[in-house]
N, C-alpha and C positions, 0 to 999 in steps of 0.2 A: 589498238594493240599497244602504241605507244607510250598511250597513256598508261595503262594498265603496268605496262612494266614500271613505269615511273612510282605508280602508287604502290608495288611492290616493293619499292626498294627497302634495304634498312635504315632503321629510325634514325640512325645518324645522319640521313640525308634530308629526311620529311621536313626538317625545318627551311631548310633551304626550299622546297617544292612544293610547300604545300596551298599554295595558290592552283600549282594545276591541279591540287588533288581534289578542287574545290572548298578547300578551308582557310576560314577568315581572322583565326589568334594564332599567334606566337608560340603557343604553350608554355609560355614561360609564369602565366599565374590569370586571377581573373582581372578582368580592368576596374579600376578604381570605381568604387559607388561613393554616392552623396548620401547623405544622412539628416534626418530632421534633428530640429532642436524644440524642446515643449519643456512643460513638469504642469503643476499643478496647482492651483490658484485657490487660496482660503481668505476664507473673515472678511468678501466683500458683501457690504449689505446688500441687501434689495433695495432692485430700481438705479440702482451706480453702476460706474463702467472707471473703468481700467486702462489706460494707451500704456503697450509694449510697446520697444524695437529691437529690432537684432543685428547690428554691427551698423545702426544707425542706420537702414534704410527698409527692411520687412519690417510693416507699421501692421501691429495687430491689438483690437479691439477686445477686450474681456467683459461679459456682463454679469457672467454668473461661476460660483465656483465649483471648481472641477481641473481635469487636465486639460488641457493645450498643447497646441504644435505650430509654431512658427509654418508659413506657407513655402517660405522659398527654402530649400536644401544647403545644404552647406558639403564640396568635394574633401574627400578623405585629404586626411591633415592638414584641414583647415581649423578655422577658429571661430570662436561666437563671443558675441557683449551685448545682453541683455539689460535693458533699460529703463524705466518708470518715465514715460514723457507727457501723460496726463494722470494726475490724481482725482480720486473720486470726491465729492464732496464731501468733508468732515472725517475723510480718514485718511493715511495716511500707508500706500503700500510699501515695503523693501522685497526687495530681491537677493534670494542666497544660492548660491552657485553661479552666478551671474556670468561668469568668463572663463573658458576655456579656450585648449588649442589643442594641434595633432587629434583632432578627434578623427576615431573609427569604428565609430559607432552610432546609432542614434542615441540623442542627448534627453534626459527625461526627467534629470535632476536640477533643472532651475526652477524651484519652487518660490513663488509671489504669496505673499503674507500682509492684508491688510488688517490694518486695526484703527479703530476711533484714534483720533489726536487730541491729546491731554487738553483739558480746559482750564484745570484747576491745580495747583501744587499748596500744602499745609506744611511748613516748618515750625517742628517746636524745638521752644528756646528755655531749655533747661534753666537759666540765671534770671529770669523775671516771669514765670510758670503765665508765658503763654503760645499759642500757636499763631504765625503768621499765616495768612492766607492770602494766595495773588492767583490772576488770571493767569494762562498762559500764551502769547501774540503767535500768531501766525509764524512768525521765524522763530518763538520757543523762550523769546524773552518774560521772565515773570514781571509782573505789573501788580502792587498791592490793591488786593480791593477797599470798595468804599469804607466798611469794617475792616482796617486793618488785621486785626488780632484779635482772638478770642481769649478766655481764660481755663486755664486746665486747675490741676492740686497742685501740689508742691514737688519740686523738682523733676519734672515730666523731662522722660527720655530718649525716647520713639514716637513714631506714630504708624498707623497701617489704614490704608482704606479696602475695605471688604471688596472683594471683583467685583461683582455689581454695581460697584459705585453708591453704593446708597448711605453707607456707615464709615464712620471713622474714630479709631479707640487710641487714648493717647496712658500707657500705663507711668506713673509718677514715684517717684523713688523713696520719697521721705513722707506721704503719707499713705502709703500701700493703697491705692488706689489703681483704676483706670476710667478716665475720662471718656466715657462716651457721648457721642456725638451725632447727630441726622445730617446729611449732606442735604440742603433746600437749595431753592432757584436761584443760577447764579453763583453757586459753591460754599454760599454763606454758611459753615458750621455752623449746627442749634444743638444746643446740651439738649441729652434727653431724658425723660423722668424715670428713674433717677439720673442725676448728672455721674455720677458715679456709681461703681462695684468693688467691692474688696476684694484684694490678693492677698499673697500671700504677704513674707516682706521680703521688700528691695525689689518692687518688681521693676525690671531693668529694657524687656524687651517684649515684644508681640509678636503672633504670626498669625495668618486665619486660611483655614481649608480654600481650596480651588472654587468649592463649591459656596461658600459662603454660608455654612451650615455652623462653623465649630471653631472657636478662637483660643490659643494658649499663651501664657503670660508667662515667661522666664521669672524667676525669683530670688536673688542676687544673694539676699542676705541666709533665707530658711533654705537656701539649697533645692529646691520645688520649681513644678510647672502647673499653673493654676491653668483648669481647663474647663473648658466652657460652652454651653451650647448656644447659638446667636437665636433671640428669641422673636417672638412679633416686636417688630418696630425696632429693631438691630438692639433691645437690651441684651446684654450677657446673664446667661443662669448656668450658676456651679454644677460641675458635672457628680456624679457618685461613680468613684473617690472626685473628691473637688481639688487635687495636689496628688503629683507621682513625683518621685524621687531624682534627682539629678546630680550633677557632679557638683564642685566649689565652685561655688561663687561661678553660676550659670549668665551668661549673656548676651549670648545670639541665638536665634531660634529662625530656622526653617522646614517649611512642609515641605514634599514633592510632588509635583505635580501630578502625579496621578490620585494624590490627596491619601497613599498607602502608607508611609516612613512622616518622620519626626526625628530632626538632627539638631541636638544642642552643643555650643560652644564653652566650655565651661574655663573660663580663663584663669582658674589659681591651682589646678590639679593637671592641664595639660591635655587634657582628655576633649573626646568629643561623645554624649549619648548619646543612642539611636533607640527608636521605638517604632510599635508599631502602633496606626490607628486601627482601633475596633468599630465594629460596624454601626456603633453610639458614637462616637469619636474619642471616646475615651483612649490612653495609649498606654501599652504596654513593652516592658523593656524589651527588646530584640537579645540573642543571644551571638557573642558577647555583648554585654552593656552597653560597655566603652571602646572606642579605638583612640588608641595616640596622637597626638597632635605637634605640631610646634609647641614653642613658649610665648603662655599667654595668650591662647586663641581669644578670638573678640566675635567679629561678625561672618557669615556664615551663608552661603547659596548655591545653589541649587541650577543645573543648565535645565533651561525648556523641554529635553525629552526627558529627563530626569535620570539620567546616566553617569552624571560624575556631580562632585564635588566639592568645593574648595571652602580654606579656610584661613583667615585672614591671622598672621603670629604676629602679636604686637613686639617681642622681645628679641627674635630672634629674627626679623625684617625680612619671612618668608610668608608663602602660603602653603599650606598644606592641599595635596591633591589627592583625590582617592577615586574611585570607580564604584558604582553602586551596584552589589551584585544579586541575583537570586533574591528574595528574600528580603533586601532593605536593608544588608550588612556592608559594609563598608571597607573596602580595602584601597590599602597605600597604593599609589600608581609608581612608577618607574621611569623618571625621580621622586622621588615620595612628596619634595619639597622645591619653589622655585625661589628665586629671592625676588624681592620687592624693592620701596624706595624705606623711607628709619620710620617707625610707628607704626606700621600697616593697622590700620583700626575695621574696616570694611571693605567688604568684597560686592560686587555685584557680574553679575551676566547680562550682556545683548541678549535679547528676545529672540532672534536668528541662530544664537546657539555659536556665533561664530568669533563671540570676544569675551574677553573679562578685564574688569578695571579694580583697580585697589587703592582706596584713599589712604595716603602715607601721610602723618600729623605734624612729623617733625617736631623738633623738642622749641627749636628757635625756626625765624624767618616764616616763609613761604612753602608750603607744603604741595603735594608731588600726587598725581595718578600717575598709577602704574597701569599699562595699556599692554592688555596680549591680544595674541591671538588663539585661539582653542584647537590643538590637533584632529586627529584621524580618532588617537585612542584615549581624546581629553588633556590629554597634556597641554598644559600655558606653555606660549613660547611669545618672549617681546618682540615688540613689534621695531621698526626699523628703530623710529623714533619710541624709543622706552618709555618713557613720562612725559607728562605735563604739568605745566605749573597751576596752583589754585589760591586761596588767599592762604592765612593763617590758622593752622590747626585744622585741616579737612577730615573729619570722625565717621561721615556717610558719604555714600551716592547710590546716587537712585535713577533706572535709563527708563526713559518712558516707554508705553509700548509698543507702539510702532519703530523702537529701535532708532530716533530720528535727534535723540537730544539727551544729554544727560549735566544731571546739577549735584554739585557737593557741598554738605554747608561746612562752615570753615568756624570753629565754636573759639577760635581764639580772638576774630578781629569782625564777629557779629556778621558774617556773609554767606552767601550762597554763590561758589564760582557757577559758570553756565557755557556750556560745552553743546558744539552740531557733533553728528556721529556721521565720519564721512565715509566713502563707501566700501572704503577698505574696514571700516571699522576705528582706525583713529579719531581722536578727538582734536576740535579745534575751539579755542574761545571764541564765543558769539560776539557780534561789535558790541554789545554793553557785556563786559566779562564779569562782572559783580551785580546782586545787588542787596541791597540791607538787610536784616534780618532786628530779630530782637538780640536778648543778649543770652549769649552762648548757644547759638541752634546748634541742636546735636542731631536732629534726624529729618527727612524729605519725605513726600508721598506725593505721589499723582495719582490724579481725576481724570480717567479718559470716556 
């Protein structure tokens, strides 16, 4: 009976007594739960394996790709650091989301990204029409090969190597050409027959579909995008129409990666074009045409999910940011515009989606990356350390794809600086920070 009155009484007292009422919590909420931590593991090949950890002691094994979950729990507001502590042969994994804290929840967003490790890097060197070619070493240092240098046409300005690794097209300014190329054993560039294909004129820059099906040629001087389908044995054949319309004096060109839009920088009207590809690859203007740009937009890319993109203003020592919406159309982000270092000449993106760097040329001296990091809703923001230094007049950079290195050539003092990408995403110069080039390398590509 005396119990019974006890668990009678009013609630005001239950907390004090609820031991004789036979109950085991407080009421005052539930008790703290532990929570896994996983995501999801892409691009390792068959037959490789993967070492995680997670805060340096749950050691877990990857062999195939898909989701994961760490075995041991982590208690509510705690934290995790996810790790890469054995590589697979020949590729190279990063880790994005990699660290958190106050988590209260399961964690499901640290996603592992393997990719081949670059073999091979092709710099051409606008001032004596050829392309350098060098291995790439184990820590990402380039090494010339046995064949130094190959020969392109006259004043070659880019280069691209098709995904698949098979092709490489270098388009030449002063004899409207593009130099193509066979990638053979070893990275050895071989002209292929023909050694060349006509553009339009001034062709200035290249880009070629995800899928390695359709290549387009910026056209500097005729205001044009010469486009092209990749044929047997990587020739280029003109598309019908073989030229669509572009802005002044056109000179950076990127696809997105779903292989759908077509974004041109046109540097003497301010504008950027947008297009779409047809189901040929032919591209047709998107509505509106153009969107506004900085002063003197140059080069131009694209983030891996293909959701924003930026634009390098050589005039006005910004980049332009936009958002890619519906459609393939393009709008200004909020701030439309970030600043860089003097020259901004090239833009590129980390593979992880989680940087961007911008070669600044500088008029004099030593030239500057700009080093962000990429928001929630695309927006650049600098990183603690804002830039790095590189040699003279840096025009490109290009991040391999496992996100693990990045090289800028420097067209005033004939170099290529060479940069680890550490795990924040900053850059650091490698122990050999330079190394030769021909004369005036204006562009980069990796062989992975």
């Amino acid at each position: 009976m005396a119990r019974s009155l006890i668990c009678s009484m009013p609630t005001a007292f239950m907390v004090l007594l609820l031991a004789a009422c036979g109950g085991g919590s407080t009421g005052l909420g539930p008790s703290p739960s532990n929570y896994t931590v996983g995501g999801t593991l892409s691009g390792l090949a068959a037959g490789l394996q993967v070492g995680l950890t997670d805060n340096g002691a749950d050691s877990l094994t990857l062999t195939a790709d898909g989701a994961y979950t760490f075995k041991t729990q982590i208690a509510a507001g705690g934290s995790y650091s996810v790790n890469v502590t054995a590589q697979p042969a020949g590729q190279i994994c990063t880790v994005a989301n990699s660290t958190g804290s106050n988590v209260r929840a399961d964690v499901t967003t640290v996603n592992v990204s393997c990719a081949a490790q670059s073999l091979y890097a092709y710099v051409v060197n606008s001032g004596d029409n050829t392309v350098s070619q060098y291995t790439v070493g184990g820590t990402g240092e380039l090494t010339p090969m046995s064949t130094p240098t190959v020969a392109t046409g006259t004043s070659p300005q880019s280069v691209v190597v098709d995904p698949l690794n098979r092709y490489a097209y270098v388009p030449n300014l002063n004899d409207n050409t593009v130099s193509q190329y066979a990638i053979r054993s070893g990275g050895l560039l071989v002209p292929m027959s023909p050694a060349t294909v006509q553009t339009g004129v001034g062709p200035w820059a290249i880009a070629i579909d995800q899928t390695g099906s359709y290549a387009y040629v910026v056209n500097s001087v005729d205001r044009t995008v010469s486009q092209y389908t990749v044929g047997t044995g990587g020739t280029l054949v003109p598309m019908t129409p073989a030229t669509i319309s572009t802005g002044t004096q056109p000179w950076g060109i990127t696809i997105d990666p779903t292989g759908q839009y077509a974004y041109v920088a046109n540097h003497m009207d301010n504008t950027v074009s947008q297009y779409a590809v047809g189901a040929g690859g032919a591209l047709t203007q998107l509505s509106p045409p153009t969107v506004v740009s900085g002063v003197l937009p140059s080069g131009i890319a694209i983030d891996p999910a293909g959701l924003y993109a930026y634009v390098a203003n050589q005039n006005d020592n910004t980049v332009s940011q936009y958002t890619i919406g519906t459609g393939g159309a393009l709008t200004p982000q909020s701030p439309a515009i970030i600043a860089t270092g003097t020259l901004p000449r090239f833009v590129a993106v980390n593979p992880n989606g989680q940087n961007a760097y911008v070669a600044n040329s500088a008029p004099t001296g030593a030239g500057t990356i700009s080093q962000y990091t990429i928001g929630t809703a695309g927006s650049l923001a600098p990183m603690p350390t804002p830039t790095v230094v590189t040699g003279q007049g840096p025009v490109w950079i290009a991040v391999d794809r496992a996100g693990q290195y990045a090289y800028a050539t420097n067209i005033t003092d004939n170099t290529v600086s060479q940069f680890a990408i550490n795990a924040d995403g900053s850059l650091t110069a490698l122990s050999t920070p330079i190394v030769t080039t021909g004369v005036r390398p204006a562009a980069v590509a990796l062989v992975n």
